[in-house]
C-alpha positions as CSV (number, residue, x, y, z in Angstrom):
1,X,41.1,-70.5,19.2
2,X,38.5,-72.6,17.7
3,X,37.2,-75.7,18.5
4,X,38.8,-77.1,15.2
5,X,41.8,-75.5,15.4
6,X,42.7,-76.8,18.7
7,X,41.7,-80.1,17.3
8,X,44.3,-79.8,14.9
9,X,47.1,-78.6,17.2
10,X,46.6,-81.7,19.4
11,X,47.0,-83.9,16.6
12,X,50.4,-82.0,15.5
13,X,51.6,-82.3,19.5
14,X,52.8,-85.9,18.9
15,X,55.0,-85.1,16.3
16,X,57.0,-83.3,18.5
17,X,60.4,-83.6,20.2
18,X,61.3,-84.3,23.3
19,X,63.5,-80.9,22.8
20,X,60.4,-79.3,21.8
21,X,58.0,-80.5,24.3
22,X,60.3,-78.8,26.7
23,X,60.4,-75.5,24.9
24,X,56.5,-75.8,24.4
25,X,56.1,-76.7,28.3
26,X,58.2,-73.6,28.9
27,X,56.5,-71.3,26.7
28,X,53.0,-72.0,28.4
29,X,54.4,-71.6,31.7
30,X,55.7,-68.5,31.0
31,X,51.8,-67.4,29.5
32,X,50.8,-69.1,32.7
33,X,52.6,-66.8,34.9
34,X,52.2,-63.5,33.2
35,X,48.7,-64.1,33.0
36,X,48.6,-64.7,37.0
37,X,50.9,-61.2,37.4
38,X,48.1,-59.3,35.4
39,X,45.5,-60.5,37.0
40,X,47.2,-59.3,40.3
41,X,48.3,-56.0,38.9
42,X,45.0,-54.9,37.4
43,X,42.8,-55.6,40.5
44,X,44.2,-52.0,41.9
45,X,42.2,-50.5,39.1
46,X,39.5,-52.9,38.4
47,X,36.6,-51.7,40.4
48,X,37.2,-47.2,39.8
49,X,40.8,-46.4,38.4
50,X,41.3,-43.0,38.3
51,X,43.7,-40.8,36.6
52,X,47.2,-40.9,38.1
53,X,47.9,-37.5,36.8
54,X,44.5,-35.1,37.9
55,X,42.6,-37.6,39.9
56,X,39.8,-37.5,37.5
57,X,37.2,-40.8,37.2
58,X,36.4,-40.2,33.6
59,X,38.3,-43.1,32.7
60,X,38.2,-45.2,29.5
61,X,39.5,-48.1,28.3
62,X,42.6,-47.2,25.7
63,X,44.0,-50.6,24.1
64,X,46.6,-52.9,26.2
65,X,49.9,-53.2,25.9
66,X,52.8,-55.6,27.4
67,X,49.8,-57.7,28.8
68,X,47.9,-55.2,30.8
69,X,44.9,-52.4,30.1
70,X,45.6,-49.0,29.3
71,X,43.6,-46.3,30.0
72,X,42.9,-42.8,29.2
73,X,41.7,-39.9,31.4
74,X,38.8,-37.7,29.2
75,X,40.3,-34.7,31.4
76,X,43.6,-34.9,30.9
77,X,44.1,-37.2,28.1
78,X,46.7,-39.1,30.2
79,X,47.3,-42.3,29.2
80,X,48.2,-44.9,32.0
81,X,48.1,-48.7,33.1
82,X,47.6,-50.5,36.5
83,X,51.7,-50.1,37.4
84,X,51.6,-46.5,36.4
85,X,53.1,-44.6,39.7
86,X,54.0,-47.8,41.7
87,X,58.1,-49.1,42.3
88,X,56.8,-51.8,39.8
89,X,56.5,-49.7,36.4
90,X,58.3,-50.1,33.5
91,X,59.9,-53.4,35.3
92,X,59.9,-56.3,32.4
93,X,60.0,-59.8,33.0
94,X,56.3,-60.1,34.4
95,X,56.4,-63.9,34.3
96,X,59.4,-64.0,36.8
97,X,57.7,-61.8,39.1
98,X,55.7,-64.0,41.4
99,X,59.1,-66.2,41.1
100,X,61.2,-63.3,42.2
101,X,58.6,-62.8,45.1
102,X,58.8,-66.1,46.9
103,X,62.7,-65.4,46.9
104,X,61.7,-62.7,48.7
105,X,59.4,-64.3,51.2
106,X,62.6,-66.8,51.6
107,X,65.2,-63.7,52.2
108,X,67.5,-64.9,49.2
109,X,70.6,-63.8,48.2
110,X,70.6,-61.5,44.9
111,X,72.6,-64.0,43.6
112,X,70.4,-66.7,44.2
113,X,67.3,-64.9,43.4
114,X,69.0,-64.3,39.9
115,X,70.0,-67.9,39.5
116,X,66.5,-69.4,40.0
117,X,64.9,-66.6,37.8
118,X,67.4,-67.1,35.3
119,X,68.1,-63.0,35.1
120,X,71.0,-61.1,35.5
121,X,71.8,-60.4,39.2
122,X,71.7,-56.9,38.4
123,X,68.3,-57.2,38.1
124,X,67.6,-59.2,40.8
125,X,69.4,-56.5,42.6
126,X,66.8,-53.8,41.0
127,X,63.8,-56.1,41.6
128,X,64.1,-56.3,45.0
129,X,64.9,-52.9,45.9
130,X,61.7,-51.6,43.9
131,X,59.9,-54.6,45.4
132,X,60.9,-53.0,48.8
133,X,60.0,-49.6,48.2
134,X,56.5,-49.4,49.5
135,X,56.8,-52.1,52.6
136,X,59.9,-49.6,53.5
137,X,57.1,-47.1,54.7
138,X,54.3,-49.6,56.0
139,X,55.3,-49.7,59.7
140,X,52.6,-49.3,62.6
141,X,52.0,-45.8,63.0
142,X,50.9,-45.3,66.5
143,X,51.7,-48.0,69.6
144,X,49.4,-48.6,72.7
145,X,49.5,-50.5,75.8
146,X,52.7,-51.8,76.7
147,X,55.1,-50.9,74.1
148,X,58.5,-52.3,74.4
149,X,61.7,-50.4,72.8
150,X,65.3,-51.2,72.2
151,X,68.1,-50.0,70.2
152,X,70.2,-52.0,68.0
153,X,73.2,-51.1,65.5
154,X,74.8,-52.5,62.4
155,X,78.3,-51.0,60.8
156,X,77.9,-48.6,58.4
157,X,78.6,-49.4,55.3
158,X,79.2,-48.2,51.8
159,X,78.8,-51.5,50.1
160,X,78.3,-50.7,46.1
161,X,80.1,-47.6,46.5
162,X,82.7,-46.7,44.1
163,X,84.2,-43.1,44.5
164,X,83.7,-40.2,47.0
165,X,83.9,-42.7,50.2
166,X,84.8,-40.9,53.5
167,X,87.1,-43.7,54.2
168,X,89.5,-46.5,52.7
169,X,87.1,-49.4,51.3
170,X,86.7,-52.2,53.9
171,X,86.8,-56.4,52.8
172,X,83.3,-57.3,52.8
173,X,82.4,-58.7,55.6
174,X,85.1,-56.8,57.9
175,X,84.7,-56.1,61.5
176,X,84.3,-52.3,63.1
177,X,88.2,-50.8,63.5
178,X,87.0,-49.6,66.8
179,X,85.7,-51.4,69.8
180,X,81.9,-51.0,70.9
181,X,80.1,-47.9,70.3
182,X,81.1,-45.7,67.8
183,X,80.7,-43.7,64.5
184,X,81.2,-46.6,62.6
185,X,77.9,-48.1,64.4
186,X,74.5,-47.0,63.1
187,X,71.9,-46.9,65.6
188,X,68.5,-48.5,64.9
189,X,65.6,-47.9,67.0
190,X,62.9,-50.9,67.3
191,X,59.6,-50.0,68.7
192,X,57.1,-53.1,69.2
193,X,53.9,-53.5,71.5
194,X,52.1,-56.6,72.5
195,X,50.0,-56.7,69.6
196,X,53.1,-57.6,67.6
197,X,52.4,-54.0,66.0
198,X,56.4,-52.9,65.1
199,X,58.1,-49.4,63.9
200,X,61.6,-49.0,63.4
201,X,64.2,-46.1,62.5
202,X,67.2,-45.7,60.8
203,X,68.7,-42.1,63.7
204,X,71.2,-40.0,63.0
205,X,72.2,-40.5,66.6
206,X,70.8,-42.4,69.7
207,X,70.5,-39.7,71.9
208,X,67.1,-37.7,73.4
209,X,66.4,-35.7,70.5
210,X,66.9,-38.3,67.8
211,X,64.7,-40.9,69.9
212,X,62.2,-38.2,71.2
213,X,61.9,-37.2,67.9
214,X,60.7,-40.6,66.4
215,X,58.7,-41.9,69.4
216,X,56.7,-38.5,70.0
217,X,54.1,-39.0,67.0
218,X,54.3,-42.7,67.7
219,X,53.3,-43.5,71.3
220,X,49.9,-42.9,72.8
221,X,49.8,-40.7,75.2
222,X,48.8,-43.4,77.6
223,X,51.2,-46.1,76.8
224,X,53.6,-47.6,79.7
225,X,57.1,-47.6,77.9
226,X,59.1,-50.2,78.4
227,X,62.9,-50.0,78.1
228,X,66.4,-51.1,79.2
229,X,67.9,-49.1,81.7
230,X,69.8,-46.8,78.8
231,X,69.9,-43.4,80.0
232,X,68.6,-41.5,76.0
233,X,65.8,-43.8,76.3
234,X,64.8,-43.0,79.8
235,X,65.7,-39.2,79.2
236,X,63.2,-39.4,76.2
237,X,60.5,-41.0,78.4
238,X,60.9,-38.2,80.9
239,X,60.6,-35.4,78.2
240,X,57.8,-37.1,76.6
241,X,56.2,-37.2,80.5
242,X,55.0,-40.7,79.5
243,X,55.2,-43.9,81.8
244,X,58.2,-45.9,82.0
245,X,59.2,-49.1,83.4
246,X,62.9,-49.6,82.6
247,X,64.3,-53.1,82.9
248,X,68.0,-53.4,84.8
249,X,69.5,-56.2,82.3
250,X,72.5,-55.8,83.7
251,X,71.5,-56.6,86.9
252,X,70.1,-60.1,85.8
253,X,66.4,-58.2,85.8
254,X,64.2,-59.5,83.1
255,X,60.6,-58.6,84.4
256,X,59.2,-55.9,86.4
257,X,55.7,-56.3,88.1
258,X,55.4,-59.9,86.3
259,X,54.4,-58.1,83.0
260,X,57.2,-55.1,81.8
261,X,59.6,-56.5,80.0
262,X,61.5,-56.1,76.5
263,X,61.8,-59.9,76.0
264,X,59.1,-58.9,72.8
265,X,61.5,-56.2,71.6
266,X,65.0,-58.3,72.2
267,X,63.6,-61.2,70.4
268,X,62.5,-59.2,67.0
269,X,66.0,-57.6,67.7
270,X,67.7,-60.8,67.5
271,X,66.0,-62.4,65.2
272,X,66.3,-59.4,62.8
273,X,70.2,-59.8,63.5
274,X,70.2,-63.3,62.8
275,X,68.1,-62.7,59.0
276,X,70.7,-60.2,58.3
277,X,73.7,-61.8,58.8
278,X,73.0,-63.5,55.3
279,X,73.4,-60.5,53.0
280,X,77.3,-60.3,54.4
281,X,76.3,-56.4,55.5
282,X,73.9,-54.4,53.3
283,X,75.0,-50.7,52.3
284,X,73.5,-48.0,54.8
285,X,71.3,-46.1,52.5
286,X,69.6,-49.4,51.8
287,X,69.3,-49.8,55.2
288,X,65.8,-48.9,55.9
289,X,64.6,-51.1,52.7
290,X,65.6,-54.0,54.6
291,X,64.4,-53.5,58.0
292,X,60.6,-52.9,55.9
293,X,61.8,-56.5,54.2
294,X,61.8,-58.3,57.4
295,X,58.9,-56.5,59.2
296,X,56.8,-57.5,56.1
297,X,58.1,-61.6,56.4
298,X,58.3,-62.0,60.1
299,X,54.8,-62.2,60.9
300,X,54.3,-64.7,58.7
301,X,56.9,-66.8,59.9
302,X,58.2,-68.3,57.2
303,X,54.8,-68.9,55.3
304,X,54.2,-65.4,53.7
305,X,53.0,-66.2,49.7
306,X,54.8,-64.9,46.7
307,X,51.1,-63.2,46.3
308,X,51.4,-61.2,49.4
309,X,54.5,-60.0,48.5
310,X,53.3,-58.7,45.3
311,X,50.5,-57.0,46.6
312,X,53.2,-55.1,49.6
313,X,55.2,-54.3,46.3
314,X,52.1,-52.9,45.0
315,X,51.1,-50.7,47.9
316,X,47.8,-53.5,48.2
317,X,48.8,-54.8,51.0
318,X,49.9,-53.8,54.7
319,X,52.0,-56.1,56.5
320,X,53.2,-55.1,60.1
């Protein structure tokens, strides 16, 4: 705008409203915001983007559109923006997003979320699991030292559901029909050293092959393996011919040799537990979505940036 044009407008602003001060506030908050999300979005691209379709780098520059670059490969004649291939394409509402992240940094409810982002919760729902699609797979990839390990369950769950259930539909919220271990229960195995490096798995089954299966590619050959005194973990230790220190809980052990221990491993455990307890059971496919959620918040604890979230969203970021 020119300098005499924004002259102008200044002089008009008094003649407004308060009604249309409000909408006029809202409006460049809104700018404001989508502005921020672009600038976010098109640093993946900004220093070499390459074409999501052949890889090539002959890339030009091919108009914008919905307030972000396009592009077009010379090999392939693809066209393409920063979002193109991530969970976050095609989304709308870019000016709620960095909104919509610090929900997430706070664990809200979809309901919530929606009420504070003035959407739909429908799309709050949508948002965050696309939001969660990438830090779903950023878990630590290989353990060393002491690494601690413990299983944990949470009732299945078919929560969203409609037809083709295996079973009567339960009152949200309801308890296991049976007591302890069972079907119903789905194991979740929690592997953290002492660097505060975590992995986690939705198994089948917690016996040998389902854990031996999961730790095999994930513990150092050298690693001392700490774990309760559960005889699948100890049996997987002992196939894997790795060293184990396992902890006698029951016995009112809690340290062996002043340093092995799963105090590391119970506490994520619990405090996982604890975060969940708010969503009033999540469904079991979704499952996996939420323990990347809370590995991606709980190192921050409690101060992780709507930012950071975007960039995990984004595959930008790797938060362990």
């Amino acid at each position: 705008m020119k300098t005499e044009e924004f002259h102008v407008l200044t002089t008009e602003l008094e003649k407004l409203t308060p009604h249309q001060r409000s909408i006029l506030v809202d409006r460049l908050h809104k700018i404001e915001h989508i502005q921020a999300v672009s600038t976010l979005v098109e640093s993946r691209v900004q220093s070499k983007p390459l074409c999501p379709k052949c890889g090539h780098d002959r890339i030009a520059r091919w108009g914008s559109a919905s307030g972000l670059q396009r592009y077009r490969c010379a090999a392939c004649h693809t066209t393409f923006n920063a979002l193109t291939g991530t969970p976050l394409a095609r989304l709308r509402h870019k000016d709620k997003w960095l909104e919509f992240a610090q929900q997430m940094a706070d664990g809200q409810s979809v309901r919530n979320s929606a009420r504070v982002c003035e959407v739909h919760r429908n799309t709050t729902f949508l948002w965050r699991h696309r939001f969660l699609a990438l830090p779903n797979a950023q878990k630590a990839q290989s353990l060393v030292g002491i690494a601690e390990v413990d299983e944990t369950y949470f009732l299945e769950s078919f929560k969203g559901q409609k037809k083709d259930m295996p079973r009567k539909p339960h009152k949200r919220g309801s308890k296991a029909s049976k007591r302890g271990l069972s079907e119903e229960q789905i194991p979740v195995l929690i592997c953290r050293d002492r660097t505060g490096s975590t992995s986690d798995f939705v198994l089948d089954k917690a016996d040998k092959t389902h854990i031996s299966a999961v730790l095999k590619p994930l513990l150092a050959s050298d690693v001392v393996l700490c774990t309760d005194s559960g005889r699948a973990l100890g049996a997987a230790a002992r196939e894997m011919g790795i060293t184990h220190r396992p902890i006698n809980l029951a016995a009112g052990i809690k340290v062996v040799g002043k340093v092995y221990h799963v105090q590391n491993v119970n506490a994520y455990g619990s405090r996982l537990k604890e975060w969940m307890i708010r969503f009033h059971g999540v469904a079991t496919h979704n499952l996996a979505n939420y323990l990347g959620w809370r590995r991606m918040i709980d190192p921050a604890h409690g101060s992780l940036s709507p930012r950071a979230i975007l960039f995990a969203a984004l595959g930008m970021g790797r938060v362990l």
